[in-house]
MDAnalysis code that builds the backbone (N, CA, C; Angstrom):
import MDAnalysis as mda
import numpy as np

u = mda.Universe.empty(303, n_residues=101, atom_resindex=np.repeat(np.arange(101), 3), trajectory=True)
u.add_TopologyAttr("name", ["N", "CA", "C"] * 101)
u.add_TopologyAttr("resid", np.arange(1, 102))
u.add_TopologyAttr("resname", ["UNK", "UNK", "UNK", "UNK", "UNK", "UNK", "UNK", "UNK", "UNK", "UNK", "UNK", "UNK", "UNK", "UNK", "UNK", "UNK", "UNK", "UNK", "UNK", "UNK", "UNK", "UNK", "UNK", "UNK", "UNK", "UNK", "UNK", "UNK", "UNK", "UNK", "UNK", "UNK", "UNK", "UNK", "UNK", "UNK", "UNK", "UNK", "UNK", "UNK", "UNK", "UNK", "UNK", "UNK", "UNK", "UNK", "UNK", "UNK", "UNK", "UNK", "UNK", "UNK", "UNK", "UNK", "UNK", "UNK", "UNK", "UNK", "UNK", "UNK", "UNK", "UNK", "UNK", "UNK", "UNK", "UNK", "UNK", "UNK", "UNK", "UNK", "UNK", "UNK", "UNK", "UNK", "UNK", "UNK", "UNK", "UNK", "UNK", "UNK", "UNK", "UNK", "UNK", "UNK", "UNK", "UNK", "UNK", "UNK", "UNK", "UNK", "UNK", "UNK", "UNK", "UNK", "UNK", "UNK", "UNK", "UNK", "UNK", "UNK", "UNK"])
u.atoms.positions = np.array([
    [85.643, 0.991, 32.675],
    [84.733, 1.987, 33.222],
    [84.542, 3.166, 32.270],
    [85.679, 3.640, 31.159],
    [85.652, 5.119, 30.946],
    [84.456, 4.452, 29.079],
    [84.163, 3.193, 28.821],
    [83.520, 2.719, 27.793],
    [82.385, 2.728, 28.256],
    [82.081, 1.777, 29.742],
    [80.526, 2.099, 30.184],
    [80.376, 3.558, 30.369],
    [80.983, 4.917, 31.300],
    [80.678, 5.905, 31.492],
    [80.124, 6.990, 30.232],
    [80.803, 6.539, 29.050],
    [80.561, 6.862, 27.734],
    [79.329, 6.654, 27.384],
    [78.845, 5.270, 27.387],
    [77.617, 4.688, 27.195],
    [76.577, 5.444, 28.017],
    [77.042, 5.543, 29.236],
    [75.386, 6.285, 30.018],
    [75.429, 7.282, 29.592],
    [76.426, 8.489, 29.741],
    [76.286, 9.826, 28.808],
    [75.348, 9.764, 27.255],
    [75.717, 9.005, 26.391],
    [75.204, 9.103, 25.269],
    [73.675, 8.612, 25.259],
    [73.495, 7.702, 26.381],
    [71.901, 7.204, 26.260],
    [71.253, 8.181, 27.105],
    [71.880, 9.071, 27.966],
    [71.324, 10.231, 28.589],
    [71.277, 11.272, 27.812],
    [72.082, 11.587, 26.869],
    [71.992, 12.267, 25.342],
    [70.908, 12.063, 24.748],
    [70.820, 10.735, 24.219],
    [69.262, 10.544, 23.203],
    [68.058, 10.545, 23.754],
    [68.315, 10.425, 25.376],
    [66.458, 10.073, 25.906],
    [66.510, 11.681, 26.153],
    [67.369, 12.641, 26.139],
    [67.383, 13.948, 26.376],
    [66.620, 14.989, 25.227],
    [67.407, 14.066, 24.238],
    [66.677, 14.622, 22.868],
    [64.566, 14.642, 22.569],
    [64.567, 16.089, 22.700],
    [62.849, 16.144, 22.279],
    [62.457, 15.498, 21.426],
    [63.180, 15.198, 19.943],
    [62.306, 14.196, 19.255],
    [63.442, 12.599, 18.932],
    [63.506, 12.590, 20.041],
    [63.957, 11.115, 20.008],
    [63.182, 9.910, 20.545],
    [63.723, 8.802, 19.396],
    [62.486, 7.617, 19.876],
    [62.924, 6.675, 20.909],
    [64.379, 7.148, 21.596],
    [64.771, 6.376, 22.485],
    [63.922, 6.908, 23.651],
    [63.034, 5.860, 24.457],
    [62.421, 6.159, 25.544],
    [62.898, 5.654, 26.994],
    [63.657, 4.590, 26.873],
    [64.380, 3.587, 27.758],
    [65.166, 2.805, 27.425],
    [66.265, 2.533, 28.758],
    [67.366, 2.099, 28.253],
    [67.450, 1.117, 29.681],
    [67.846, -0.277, 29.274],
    [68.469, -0.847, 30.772],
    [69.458, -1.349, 30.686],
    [70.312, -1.055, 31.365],
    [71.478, -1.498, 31.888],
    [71.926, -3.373, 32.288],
    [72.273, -4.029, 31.720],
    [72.595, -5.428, 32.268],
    [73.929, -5.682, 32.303],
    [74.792, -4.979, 33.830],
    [76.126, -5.191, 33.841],
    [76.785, -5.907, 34.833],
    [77.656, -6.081, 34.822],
    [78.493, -6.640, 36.449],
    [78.322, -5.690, 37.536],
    [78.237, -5.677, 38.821],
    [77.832, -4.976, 39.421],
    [78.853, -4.704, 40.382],
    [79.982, -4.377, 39.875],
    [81.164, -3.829, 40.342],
    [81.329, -2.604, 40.713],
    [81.734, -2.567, 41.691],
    [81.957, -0.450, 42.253],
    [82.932, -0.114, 41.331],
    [82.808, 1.316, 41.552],
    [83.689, 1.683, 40.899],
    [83.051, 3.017, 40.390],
    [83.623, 3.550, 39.013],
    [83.172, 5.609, 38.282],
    [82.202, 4.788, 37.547],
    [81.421, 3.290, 36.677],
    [80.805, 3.561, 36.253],
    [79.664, 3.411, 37.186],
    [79.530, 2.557, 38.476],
    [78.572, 2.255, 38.888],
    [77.954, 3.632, 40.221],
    [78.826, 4.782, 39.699],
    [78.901, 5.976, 40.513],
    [77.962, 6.646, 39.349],
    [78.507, 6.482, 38.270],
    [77.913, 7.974, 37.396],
    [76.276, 7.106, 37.079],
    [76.239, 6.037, 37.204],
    [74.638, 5.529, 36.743],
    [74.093, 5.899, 38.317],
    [74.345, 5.418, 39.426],
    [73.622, 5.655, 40.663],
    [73.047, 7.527, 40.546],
    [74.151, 8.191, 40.099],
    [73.864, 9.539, 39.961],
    [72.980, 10.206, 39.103],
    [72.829, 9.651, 37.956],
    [72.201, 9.905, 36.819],
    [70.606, 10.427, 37.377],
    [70.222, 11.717, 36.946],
    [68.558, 12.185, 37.136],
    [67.796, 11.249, 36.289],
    [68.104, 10.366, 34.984],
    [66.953, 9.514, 34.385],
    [67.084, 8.037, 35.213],
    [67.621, 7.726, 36.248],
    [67.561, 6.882, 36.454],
    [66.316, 6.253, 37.940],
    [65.614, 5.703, 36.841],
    [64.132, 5.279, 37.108],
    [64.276, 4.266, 38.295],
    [65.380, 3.429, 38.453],
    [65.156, 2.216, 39.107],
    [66.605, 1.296, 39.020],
    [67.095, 0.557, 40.152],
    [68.254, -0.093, 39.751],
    [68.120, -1.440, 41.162],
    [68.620, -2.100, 40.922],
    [68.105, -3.831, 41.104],
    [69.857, -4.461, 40.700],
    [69.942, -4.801, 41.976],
    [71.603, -5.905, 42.112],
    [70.772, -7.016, 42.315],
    [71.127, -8.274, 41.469],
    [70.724, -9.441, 41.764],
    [71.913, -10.389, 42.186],
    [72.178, -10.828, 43.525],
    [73.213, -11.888, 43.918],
    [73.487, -12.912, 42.548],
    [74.826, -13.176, 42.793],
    [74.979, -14.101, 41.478],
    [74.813, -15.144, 41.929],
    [74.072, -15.873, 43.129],
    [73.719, -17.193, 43.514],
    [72.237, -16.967, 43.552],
    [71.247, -15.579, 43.069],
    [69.959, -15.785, 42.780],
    [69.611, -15.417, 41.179],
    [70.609, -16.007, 40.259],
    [70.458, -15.876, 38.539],
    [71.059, -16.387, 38.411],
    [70.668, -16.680, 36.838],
    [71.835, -17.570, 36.349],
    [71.381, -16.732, 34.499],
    [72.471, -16.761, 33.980],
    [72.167, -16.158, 32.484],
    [72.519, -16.945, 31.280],
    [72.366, -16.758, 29.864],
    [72.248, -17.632, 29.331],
    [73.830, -17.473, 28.328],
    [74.434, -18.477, 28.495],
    [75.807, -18.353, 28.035],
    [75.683, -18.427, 26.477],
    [76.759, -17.251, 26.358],
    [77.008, -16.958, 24.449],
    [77.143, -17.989, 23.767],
    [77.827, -19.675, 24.466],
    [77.971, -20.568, 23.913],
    [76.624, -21.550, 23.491],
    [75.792, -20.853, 23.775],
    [75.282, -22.257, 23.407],
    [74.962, -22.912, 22.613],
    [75.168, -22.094, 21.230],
    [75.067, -22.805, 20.040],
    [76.559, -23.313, 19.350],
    [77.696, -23.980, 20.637],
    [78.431, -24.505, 20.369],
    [78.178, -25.920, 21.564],
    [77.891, -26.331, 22.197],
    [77.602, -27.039, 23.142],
    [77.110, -28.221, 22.445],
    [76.462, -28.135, 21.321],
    [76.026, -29.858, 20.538],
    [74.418, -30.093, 21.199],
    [74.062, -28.928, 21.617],
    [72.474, -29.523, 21.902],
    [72.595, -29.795, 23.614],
    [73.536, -29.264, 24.564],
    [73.181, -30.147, 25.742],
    [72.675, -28.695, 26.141],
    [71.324, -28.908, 26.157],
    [70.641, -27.964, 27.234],
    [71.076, -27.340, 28.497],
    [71.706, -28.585, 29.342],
    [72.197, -29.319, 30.609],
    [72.792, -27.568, 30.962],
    [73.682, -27.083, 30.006],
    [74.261, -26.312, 30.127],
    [74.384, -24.716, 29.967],
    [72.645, -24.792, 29.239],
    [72.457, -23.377, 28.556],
    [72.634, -22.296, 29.441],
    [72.330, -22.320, 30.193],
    [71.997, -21.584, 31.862],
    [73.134, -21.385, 32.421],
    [74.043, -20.458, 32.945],
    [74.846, -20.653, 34.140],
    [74.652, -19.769, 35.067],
    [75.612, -19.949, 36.367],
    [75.614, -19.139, 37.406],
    [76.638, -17.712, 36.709],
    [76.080, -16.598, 36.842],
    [77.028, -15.531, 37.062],
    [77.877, -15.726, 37.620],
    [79.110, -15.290, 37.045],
    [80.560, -14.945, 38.592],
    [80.737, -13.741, 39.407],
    [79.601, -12.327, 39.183],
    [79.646, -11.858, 39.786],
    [77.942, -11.233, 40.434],
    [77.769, -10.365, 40.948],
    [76.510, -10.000, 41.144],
    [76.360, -9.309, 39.377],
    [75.250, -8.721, 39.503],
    [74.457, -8.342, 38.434],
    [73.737, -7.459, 38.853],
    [73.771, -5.676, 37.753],
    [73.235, -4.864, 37.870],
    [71.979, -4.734, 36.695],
    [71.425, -4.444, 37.515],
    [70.392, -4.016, 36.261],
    [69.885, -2.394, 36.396],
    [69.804, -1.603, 35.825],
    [69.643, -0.048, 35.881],
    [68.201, 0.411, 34.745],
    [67.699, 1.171, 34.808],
    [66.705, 1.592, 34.021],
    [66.709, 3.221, 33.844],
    [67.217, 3.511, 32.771],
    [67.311, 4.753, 32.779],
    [66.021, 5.329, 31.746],
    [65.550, 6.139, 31.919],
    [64.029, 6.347, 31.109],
    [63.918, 8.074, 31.240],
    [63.018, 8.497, 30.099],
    [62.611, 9.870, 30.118],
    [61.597, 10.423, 30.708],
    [60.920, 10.765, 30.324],
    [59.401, 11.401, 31.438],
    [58.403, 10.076, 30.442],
    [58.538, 10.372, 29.283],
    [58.019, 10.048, 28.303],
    [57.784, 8.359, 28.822],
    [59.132, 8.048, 28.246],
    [59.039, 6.313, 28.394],
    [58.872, 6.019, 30.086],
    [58.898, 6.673, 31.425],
    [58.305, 6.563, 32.419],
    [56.928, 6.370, 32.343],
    [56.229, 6.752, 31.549],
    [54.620, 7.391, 31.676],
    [54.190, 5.938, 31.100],
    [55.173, 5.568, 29.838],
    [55.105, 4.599, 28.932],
    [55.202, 2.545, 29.335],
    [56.482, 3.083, 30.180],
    [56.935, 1.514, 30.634],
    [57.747, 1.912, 32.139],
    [56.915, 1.988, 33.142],
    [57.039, 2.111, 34.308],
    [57.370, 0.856, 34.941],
    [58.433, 1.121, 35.246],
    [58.760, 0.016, 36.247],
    [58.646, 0.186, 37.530],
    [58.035, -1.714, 37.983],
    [57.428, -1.821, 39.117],
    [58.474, -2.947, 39.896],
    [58.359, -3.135, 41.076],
    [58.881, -4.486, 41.621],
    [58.678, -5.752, 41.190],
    [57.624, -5.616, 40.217],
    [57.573, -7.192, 39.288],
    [58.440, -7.103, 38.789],
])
């Protein structure tokens, strides 16, 4: 938690910054309670946040360019839910607004 909590601070740092080209940032984590999934719910840049059940995704495993070609397998089920967060500035809001698509 105290590595992710680090992480949102600093990307709330750069989209903070007036001439910075960071405009948006999303989040793709486990969606575990806890201080980090407290300090992102809290966060003022945070545009939008989306738990997807880990029986409605499946993601694409680091292995698969050890697998020998079986497709069969590229895909798996998550083991846990899945957060997704969007943290954005005024700027990259105006820019890449996220919608329910």
């Amino acid at each position: 938690d105290e590595v992710m909590e680090a992480a949102v601070a600093r990307i709330e740092e750069l989209l903070r910054q007036p001439r910075s080209s960071l405009e948006s940032c999303v989040f793709v984590v486990p969606d575990w309670p806890g201080p980090f999934r407290q300090r992102i719910a809290q966060s003022d840049l945070l545009s939008r946040e989306e738990a997807l059940a880990k029986s409605e995704h499946r993601y694409r495993d680091g292995f698969q360019h050890r697998r020998g070609g079986k497709r069969s397998h590229a895909y798996v089920l998550g083991e846990c839910d899945t957060l997704l967060a969007w943290l954005q500035n005024l700027h990259g809001a105006g820019r890449f607004r996220v919608t329910e698509e």
